[in-house]
C-alpha positions in Angstrom: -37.1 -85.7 -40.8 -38.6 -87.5 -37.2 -35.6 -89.7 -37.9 -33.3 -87.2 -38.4 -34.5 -84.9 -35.4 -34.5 -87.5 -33.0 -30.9 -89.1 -33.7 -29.8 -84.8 -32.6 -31.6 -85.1 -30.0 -30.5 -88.3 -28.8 -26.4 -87.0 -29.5 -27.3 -83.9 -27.1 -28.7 -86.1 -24.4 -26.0 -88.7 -24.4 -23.3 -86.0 -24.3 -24.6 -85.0 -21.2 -24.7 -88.4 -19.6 -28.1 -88.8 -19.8 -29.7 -92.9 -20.3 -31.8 -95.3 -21.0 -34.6 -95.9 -18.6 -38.2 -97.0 -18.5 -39.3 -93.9 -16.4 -38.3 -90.1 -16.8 -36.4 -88.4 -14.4 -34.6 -85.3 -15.1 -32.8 -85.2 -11.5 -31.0 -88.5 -13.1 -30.4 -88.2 -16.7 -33.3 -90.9 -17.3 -35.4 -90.6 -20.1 -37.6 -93.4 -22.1 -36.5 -91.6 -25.3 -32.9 -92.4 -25.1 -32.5 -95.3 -27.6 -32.4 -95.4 -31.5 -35.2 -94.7 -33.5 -35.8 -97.9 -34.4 -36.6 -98.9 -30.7 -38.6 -95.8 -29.9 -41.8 -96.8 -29.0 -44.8 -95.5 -30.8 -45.7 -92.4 -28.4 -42.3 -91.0 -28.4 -42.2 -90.9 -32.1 -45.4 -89.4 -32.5 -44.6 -87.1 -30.0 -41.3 -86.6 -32.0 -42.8 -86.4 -36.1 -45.7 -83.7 -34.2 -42.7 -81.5 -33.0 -41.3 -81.7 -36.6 -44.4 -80.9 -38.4 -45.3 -78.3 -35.8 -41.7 -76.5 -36.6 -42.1 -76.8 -40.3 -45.8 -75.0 -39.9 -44.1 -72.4 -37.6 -41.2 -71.9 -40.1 -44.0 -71.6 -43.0 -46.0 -69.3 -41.2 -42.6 -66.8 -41.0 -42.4 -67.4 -44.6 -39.7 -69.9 -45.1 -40.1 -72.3 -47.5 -38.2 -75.9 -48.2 -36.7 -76.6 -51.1 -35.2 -79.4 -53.0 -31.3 -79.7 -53.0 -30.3 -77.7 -55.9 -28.0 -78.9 -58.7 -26.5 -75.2 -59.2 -23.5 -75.1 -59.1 -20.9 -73.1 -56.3 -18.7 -70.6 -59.0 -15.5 -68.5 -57.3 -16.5 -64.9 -57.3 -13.8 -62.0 -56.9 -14.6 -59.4 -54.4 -14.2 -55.5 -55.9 -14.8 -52.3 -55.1 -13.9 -49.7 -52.4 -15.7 -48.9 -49.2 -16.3 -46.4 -46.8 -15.6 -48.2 -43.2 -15.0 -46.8 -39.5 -15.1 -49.2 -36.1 -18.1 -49.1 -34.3 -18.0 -47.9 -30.8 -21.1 -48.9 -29.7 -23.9 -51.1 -31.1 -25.3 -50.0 -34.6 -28.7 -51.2 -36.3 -29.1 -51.6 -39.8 -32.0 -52.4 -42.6 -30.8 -54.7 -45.5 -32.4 -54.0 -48.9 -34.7 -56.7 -48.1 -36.2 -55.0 -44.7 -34.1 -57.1 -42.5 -32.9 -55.3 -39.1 -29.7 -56.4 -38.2 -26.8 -55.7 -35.6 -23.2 -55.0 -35.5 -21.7 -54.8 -32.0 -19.4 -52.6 -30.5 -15.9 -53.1 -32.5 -17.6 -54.5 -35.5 -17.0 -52.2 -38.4 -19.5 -50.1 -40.4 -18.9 -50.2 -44.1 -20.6 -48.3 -46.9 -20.0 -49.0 -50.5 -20.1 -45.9 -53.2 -24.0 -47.2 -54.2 -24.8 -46.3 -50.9 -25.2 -50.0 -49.8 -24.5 -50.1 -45.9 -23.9 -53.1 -43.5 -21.5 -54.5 -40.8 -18.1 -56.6 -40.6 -17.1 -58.3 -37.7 -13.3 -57.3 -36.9 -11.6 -60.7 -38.1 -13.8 -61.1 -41.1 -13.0 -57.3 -42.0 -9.2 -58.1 -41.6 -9.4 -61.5 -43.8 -11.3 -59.2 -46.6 -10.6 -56.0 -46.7 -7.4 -53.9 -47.5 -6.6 -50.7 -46.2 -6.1 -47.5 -49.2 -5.9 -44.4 -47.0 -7.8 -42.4 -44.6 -11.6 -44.1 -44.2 -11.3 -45.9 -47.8 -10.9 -49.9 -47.6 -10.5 -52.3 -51.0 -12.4 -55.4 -50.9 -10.3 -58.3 -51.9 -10.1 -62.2 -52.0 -13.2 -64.2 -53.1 -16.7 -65.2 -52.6 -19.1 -68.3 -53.4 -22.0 -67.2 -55.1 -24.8 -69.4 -57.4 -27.8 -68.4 -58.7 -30.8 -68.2 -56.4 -33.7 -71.2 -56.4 -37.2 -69.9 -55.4 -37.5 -69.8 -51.9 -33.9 -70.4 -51.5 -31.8 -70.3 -48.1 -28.8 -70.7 -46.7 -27.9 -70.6 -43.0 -24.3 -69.0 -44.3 -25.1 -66.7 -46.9 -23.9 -63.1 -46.8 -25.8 -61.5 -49.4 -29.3 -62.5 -51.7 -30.9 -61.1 -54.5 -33.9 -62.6 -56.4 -31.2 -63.7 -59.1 -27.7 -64.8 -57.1 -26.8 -66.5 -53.4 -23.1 -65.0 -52.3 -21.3 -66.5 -49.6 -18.0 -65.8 -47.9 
């Protein structure tokens, strides 16, 4: 993971000009750091595997959890139902099922299914997914990813979870 972390780290700094040099200097793009990992000496990787382990221990201590890959597999899901949805004009809060508080912004729109399930689209999204039936009522249409959940499970592009299914899309 060191490995990992420091090869992104070196991309960033040579996109922004920065090189290879002996001493640090910020004003200069210098930076000891800037070589593979394989010619890193031994205080810049330890500085870089204590950065790792310190972000793992602050991701565990928010409750996130790693996992191994999973070999479930991705199935097509069809999207149903009909919702309730208006634009917003102004920023609106929300609490998922799960306690989450999230935000839609001014133009995203509000929906509400018949369960009483409420969240937020943002404007393209709504357009690529939704289908208009008459007044406030929208259709849900096209598909979704979805697999069952692994214990401890995430994904940084998942829509919806529950303790038995991960939905995407």
């Amino acid at each position: 993971m060191a490995e990992f972390e420091h090869a992104s780290w070196l991309r960033q700094r040579r996109e922004r000009g920065w090189r290879y040099g002996p001493g640090r200097s910020d004003a200069d793009g210098i930076h000891p750091a800037v070589r593979p990992w394989a010619w890193l000496d031994e205080p810049n990787g330890r500085r870089t595997e204590e950065n790792v382990r310190s972000a793992l221990e602050t991701l565990s201590a928010l409750g996130y959890r790693t996992s191994p890959v999973t070999d479930r597999r991705w199935v097509t899901l069809a999207r149903l139902g009909n919702v309730t949805a208006s634009r917003l004009s102004e920023e609106f809060c929300w609490t998922t099922p799960a306690g989450e508080v999230l935000r839609g912004r001014s133009s995203d729109w509000r929906v509400r299914n018949d369960a009483g399930g409420l969240w937020t689209v943002e404007p393209k999204v709504f357009a690529e997914t939704y289908q208009h039936v008459s007044g406030d009522r929208d259709r849900r249409i096209g598909t979704a990813a979805g697999r069952l959940a692994t214990v401890g499970g995430w994904s940084p592009h998942v829509r919806g979870r529950s303790r038995r299914a991960v939905v995407t899309g």
